[in-house]
C-alpha positions in Angstrom: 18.2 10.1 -16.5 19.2 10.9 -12.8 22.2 8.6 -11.9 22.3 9.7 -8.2 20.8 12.5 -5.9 24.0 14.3 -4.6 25.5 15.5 -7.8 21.5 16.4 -9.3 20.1 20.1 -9.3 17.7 19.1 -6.4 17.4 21.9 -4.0 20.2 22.0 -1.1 17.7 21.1 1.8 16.4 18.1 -0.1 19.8 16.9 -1.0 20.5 16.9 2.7 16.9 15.0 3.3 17.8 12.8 1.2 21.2 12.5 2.8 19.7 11.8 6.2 17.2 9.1 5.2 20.0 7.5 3.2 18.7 8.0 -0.6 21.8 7.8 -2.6 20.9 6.3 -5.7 17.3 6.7 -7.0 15.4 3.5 -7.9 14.6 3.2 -11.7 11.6 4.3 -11.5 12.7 7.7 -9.8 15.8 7.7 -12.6 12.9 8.3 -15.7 10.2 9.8 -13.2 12.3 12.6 -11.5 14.3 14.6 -14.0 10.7 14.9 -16.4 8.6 15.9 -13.0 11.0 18.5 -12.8 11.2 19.6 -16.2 7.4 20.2 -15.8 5.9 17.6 -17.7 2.9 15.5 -16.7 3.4 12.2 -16.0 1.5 8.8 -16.2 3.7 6.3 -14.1 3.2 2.4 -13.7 5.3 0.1 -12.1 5.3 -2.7 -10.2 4.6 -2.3 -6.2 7.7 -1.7 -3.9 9.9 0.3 -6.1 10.1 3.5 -4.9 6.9 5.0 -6.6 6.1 7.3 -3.7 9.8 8.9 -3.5 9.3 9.5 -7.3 6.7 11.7 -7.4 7.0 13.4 -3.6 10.6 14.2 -4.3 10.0 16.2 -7.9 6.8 18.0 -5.7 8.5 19.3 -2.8 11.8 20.6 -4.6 8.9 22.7 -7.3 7.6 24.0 -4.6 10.6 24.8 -2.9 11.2 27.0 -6.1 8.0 28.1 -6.3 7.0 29.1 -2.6 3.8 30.8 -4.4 2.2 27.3 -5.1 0.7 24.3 -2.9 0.3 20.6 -3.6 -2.9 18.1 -3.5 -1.2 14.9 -3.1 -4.1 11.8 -3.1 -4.3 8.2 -2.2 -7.1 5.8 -2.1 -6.8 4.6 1.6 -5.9 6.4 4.8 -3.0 4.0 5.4 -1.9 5.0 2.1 -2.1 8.9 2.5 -0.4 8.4 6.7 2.7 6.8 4.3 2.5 9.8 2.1 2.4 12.0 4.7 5.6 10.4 6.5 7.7 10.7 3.2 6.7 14.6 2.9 7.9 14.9 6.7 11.2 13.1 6.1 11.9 14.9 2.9 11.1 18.4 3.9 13.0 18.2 7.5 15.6 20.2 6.5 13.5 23.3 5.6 10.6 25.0 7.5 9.2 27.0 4.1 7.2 23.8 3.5 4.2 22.6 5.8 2.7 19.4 5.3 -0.7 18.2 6.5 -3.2 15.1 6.5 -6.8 15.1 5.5 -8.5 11.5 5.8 -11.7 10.2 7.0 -12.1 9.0 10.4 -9.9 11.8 11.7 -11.2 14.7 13.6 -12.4 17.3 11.3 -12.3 20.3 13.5 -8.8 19.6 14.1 -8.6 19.1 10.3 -9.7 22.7 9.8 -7.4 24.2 12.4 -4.3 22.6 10.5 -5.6 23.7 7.1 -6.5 27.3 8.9 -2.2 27.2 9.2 -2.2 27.1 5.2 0.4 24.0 4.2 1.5 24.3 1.5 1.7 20.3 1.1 -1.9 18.6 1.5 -2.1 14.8 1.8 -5.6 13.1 1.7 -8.1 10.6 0.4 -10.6 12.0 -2.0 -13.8 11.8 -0.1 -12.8 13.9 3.0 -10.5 16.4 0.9 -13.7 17.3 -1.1 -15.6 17.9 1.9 -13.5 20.4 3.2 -13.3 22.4 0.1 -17.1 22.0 0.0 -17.2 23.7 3.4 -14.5 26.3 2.2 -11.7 25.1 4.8 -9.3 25.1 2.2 -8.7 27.5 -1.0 -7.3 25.0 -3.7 -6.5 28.0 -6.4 -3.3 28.3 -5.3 -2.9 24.2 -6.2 0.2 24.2 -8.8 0.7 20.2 -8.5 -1.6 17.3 -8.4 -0.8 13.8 -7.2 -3.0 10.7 -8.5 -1.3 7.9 -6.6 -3.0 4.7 -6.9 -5.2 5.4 -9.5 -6.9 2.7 -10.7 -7.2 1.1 -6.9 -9.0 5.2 -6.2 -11.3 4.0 -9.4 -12.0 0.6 -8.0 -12.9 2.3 -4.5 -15.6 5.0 -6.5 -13.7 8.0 -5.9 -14.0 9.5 -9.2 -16.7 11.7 -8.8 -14.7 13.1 -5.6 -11.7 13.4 -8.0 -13.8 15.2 -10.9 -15.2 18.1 -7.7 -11.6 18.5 -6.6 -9.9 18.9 -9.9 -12.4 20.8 -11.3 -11.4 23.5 -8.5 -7.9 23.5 -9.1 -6.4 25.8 -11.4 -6.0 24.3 -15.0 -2.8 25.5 -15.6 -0.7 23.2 -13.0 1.3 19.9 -12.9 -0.6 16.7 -12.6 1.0 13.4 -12.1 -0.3 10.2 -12.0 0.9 6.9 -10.8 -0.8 3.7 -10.9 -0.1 -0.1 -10.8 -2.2 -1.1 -13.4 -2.8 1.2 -16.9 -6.5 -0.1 -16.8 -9.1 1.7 -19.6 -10.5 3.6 -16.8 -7.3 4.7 -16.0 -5.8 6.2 -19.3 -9.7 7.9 -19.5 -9.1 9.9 -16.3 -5.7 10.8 -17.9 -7.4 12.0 -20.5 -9.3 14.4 -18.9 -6.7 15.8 -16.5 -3.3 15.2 -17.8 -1.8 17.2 -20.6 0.4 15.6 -23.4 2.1 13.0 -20.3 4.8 11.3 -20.8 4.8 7.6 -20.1 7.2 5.9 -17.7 6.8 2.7 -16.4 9.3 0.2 -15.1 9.0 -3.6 -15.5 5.9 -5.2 -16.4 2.4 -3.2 -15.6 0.8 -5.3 -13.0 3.6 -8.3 -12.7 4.9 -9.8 -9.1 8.4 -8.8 -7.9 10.6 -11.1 -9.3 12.2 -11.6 -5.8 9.5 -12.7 -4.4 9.3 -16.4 -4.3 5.5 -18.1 -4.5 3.9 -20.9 -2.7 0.7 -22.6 -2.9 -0.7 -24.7 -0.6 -4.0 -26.8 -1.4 -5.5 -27.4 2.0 -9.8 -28.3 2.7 -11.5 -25.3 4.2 -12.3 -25.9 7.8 -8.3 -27.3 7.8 -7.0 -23.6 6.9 -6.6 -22.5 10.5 -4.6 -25.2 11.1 -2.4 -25.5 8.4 -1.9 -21.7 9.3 -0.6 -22.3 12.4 1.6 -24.9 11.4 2.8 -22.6 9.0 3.8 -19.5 11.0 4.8 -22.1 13.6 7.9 -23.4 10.6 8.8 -19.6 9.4 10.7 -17.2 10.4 9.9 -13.2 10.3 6.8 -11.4 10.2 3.6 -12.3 8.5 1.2 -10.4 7.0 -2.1 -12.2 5.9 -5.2 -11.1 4.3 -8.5 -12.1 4.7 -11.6 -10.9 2.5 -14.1 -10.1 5.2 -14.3 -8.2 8.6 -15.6 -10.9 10.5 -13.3 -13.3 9.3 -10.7 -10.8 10.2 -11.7 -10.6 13.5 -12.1 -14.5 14.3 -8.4 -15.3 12.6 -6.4 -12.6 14.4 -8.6 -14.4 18.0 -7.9 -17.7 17.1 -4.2 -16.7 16.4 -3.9 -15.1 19.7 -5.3 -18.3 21.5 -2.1 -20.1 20.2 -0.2 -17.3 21.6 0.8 -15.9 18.4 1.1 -12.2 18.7 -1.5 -10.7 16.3 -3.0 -7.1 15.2 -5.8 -6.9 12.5 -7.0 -4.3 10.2 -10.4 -3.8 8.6 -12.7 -1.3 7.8 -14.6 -1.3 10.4 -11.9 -0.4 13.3 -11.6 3.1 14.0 -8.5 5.3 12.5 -6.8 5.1 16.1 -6.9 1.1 16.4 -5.4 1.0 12.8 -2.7 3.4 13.3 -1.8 1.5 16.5 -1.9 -2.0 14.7 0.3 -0.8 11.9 2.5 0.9 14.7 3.0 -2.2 16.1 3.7 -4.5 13.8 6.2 -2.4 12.0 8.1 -1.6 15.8 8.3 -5.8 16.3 5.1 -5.5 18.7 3.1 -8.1 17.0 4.9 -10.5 14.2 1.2 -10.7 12.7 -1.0 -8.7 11.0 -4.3 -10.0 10.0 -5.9 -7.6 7.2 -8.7 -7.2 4.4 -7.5 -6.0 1.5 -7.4 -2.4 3.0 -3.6 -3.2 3.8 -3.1 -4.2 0.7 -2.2 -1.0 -1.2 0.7 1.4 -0.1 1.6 -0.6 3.1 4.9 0.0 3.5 7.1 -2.1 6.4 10.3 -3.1 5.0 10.7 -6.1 7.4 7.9 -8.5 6.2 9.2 -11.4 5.5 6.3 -13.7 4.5 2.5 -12.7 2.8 0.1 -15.1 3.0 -3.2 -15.2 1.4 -5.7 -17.0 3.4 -8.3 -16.7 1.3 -7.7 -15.9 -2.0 -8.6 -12.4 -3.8 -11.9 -12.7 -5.2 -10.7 -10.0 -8.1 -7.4 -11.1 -9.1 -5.7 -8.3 -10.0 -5.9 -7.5 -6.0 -3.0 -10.5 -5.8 -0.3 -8.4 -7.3 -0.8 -5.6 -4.7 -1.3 -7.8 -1.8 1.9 -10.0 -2.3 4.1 -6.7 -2.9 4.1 -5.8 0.9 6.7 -8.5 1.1 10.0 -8.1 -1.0 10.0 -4.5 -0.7 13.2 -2.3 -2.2 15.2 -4.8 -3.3 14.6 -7.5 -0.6 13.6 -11.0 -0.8 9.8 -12.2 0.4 8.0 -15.0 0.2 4.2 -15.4 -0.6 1.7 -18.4 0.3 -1.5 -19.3 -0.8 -3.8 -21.9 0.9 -6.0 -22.6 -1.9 -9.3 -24.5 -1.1 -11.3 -26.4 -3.8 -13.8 -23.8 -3.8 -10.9 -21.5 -5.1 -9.3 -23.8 -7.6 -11.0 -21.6 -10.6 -10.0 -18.5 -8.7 -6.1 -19.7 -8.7 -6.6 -21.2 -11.9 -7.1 -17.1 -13.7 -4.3 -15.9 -11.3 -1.7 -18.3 -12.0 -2.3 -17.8 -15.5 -2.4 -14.2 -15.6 0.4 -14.1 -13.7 2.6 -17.2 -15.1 2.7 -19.1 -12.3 1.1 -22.0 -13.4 4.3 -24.5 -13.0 4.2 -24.0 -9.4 4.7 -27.3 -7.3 2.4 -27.7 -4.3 4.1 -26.9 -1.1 4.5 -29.7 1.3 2.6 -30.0 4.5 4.9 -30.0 7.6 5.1 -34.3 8.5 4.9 -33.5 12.3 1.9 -30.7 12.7 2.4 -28.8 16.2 -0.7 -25.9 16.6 0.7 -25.1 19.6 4.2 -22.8 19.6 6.6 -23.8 22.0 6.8 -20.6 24.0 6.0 -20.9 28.0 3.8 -18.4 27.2 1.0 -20.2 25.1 -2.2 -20.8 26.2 -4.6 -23.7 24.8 -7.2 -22.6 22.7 -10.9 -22.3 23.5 -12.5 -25.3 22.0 -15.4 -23.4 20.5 -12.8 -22.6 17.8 -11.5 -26.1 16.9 -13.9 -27.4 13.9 -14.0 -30.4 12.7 -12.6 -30.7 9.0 -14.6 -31.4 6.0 -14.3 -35.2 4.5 -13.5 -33.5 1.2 -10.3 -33.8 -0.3 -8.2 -30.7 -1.2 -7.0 -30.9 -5.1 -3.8 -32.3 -5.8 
């Protein structure tokens, strides 16, 4: 097992990399993942969210193909956000050499200029399934020169119906090569697809499968429906840090993230529907301090990596529970401390019912509401809200 990256066999210009972006003792899951990558094995990975999963398997990747500067890499996430992080890790680990050139392939991104960059053969190919496919449909990219596969995310690229995409791509990559995949969750689905492309893997995985950080500390919050925007704001108005908080639909989305902004909050939001440009700029901005508040579908919820959030909070809750695992483990990320909220409606007292049991947290106390409610923040720089978006709440009571 790797106990720390300077006195490893890693190549000289990673072990500077690694230098420069401070990596001096590899996480656990990097310890059992990294020395067996490099060995040559395949790997099926698991572990919970936030500890290093990406720097296990980009690190063993680029110091083979720093060995082997015959070879290129596939290296596939589920989400665009996902593959951008990717992408960013490659950069920062392969700074100190210029053998390796990395690229991104994702939908929503211009596809001609996608052909140029793959026209300047990099040897390190980032992308989502769906787009990556389509260029080697179209015969912008020759993947027999592939030596190592990625599967990051697995089961979430399963949940997303990528795995026809993924059975076109492999199917074009030479047989003989190094697949390794990582997922949160060992699901049946999952260990099928390793079936098929991995080859006598060895296992690693590093705390429970599919279990919250144990740093992160929950909170539930039973609130009526039409009251959530208010408790909301009372909420962010009490904490400190940034928040990131998920909603499940576009258009609900869109109407937080505008009611959030009429209290003055400063707010970005992220959905499907919002082209590549307006999500790269909301997630530039709320990692830079721009906005303290991101407002997301469950898009965000896999990969997104900003160290600094301080607080998750579900607004509504997941409608498939496993989704609550990966949406609390943006907060709490690398060893920090995080806090997660839910404000749980009676219609979603059976939903929190299944996740507090799958995830033992059924002897959590109800949070308090704040005694002295204040919507409004205190800045100079509030403005009232529009009335249109101040409903009256329901006479139901929220469960006790």
């Amino acid at each position: 097992m790797m106990q720390n990256y300077s006195a490893s066999d890693l190549p000289a210009p990673l072990k500077k990399a690694l230098e420069n972006m401070g990596f001096n003792q590899p996480t656990p899951i990097q310890a059992q993942a990294i020395p067996l990558a490099l060995s040559g094995k395949d790997i099926m990975g698991s572990a919970q969210t936030g500890t290093g999963k990406t720097a296990a398997f980009c690190i063993p990747v680029v110091a083979q193909l720093l060995v082997h500067p015959e070879k290129t890499a596939f290296i596939l996430a589920p989400t665009r956000e996902l593959a951008m992080q990717i992408r960013s890790v490659v950069d920062d680990l392969t700074h100190e050499t210029k053998q390796l050139r990395a690229t991104s392939i994702i939908g929503g991104a211009d596809m001609r200029k996608q052909k140029k960059n793959l026209q300047q053969k990099p040897r390190i190919v980032v992308a989502t399934p769906g787009r990556l496919a389509d260029h080697i449909r179209r015969k912008n990219i020759d993947p027999k020169q592939v030596g190592y596969v990625v599967l990051d995310e697995g089961d979430r690229m399963l949940d997303m119906g990528f795995e026809k995409q993924i059975d076109e791509i492999l199917a074009q990559v030479p047989k003989e090569r190094q697949t390794l995949l990582f997922s949160a969750t060992l699901s049946e689905r999952v260990q099928r697809l390793a079936q098929r492309y991995l080859k006598s893997p060895a296992r690693v995985s590093v705390g429970p499968a599919s279990q919250p950080v144990a740093k992160i500390k929950h909170s539930i919050l039973p609130v009526a429906k039409a009251e959530k925007n208010d408790v909301l704001l009372d909420q962010l108005n009490s904490r400190q840090g940034s928040v990131l908080v998920f909603v499940n639909t576009k258009w609900g989305t869109n109407r937080l993230a505008q009611y959030l902004q009429e209290y003055g909050h400063s707010v970005a939001r992220i959905h499907g529907d919002r082209t590549q440009g307006q999500r790269n700029q909301a997630l530039q901005g709320f990692r830079s301090g721009k906005y303290r508040i991101l407002v997301a579908t469950d898009v965000a919820a896999r990969g997104l990596d900003v160290p600094h959030i301080a607080h998750v909070v579900n607004y509504d809750l997941p409608k498939d529970h496993s989704d609550y695992v990966h949406r609390i483990g943006r907060t709490a990320r690398a060893g920090a401390k995080g806090e997660a909220l839910c404000l749980v409606s009676n219609e979603e007292r059976g939903l929190w019912n299944k996740i507090s049991q799958l995830y033992k947290l059924e002897s959590l106390e109800p949070l308090a509401r704040p005694k002295s409610p204040s919507k409004k923040l205190t800045s100079k720089n509030s403005r009232m809200p529009r009335r249109k978006f101040k409903k009256k709440a329901k006479s139901s009571r929220a469960w006790a």
